[in-house]
C-alpha positions in Angstrom: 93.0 125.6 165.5 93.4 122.2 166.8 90.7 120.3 168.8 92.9 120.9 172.4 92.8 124.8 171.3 96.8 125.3 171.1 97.9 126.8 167.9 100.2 124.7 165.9 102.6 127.6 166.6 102.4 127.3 170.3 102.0 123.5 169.9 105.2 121.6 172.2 108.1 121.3 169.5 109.1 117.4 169.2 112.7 116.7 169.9 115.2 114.5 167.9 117.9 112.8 169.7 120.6 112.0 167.2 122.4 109.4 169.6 119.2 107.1 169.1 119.4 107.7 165.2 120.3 104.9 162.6 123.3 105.6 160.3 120.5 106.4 157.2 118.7 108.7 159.3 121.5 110.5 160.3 122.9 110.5 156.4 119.6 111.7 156.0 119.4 114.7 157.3 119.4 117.9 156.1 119.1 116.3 152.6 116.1 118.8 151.7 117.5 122.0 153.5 120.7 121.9 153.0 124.0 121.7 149.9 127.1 122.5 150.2 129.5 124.6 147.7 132.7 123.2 147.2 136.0 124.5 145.1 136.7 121.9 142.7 138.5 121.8 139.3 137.2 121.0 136.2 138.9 120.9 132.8 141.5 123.1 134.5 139.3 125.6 135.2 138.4 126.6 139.4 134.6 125.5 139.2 131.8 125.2 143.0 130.0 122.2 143.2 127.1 122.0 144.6 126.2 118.9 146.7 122.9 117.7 148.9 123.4 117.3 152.7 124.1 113.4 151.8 126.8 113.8 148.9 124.7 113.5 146.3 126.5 115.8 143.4 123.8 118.3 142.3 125.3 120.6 139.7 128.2 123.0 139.4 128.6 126.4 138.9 131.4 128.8 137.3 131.9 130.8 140.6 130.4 130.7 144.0 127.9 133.4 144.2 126.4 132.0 141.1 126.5 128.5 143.2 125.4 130.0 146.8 121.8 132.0 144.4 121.5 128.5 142.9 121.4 127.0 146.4 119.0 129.7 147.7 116.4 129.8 144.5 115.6 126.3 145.5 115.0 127.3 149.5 118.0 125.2 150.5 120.7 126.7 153.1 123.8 126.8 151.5 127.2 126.1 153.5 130.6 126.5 152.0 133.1 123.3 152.2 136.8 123.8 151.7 
């Protein structure tokens, strides 16, 4: 417990304002938490990507279940992009 005797759990959540953010720490977030599955085509065959919050290409998958289990093995949120 800490020294003021407030579990962390009851502890006052800190608050993020994004209007005070800078442009990297809004590309920033969600880098670690989230990827995104997108339809894309590759060798003429339908294909998901899978991309971090920020772009970042991760991998690619041969259908989107495979891609969304991919996405969830690593504890990342996945959100679908059409």
């Amino acid at each position: 417990m800490p020294m003021n005797n407030i579990p962390d759990e009851m502890a006052p959540v800190k608050v993020l304002d994004i209007r005070h953010l800078s442009a990297e720490q809004l590309q920033g977030l969600g880098v670690a938490e989230i990827a995104y599955v997108k339809p894309v085509m590759m060798n003429g065959v339908r294909a998901y990507a899978i991309h971090a919050a920020d772009g970042t290409p991760m991998a690619v998958a041969g259908d989107c279940d495979l891609a969304v289990a991919a996405i969830r093995q690593h504890e990342m949120l996945p959100s679908l992009v059409h």
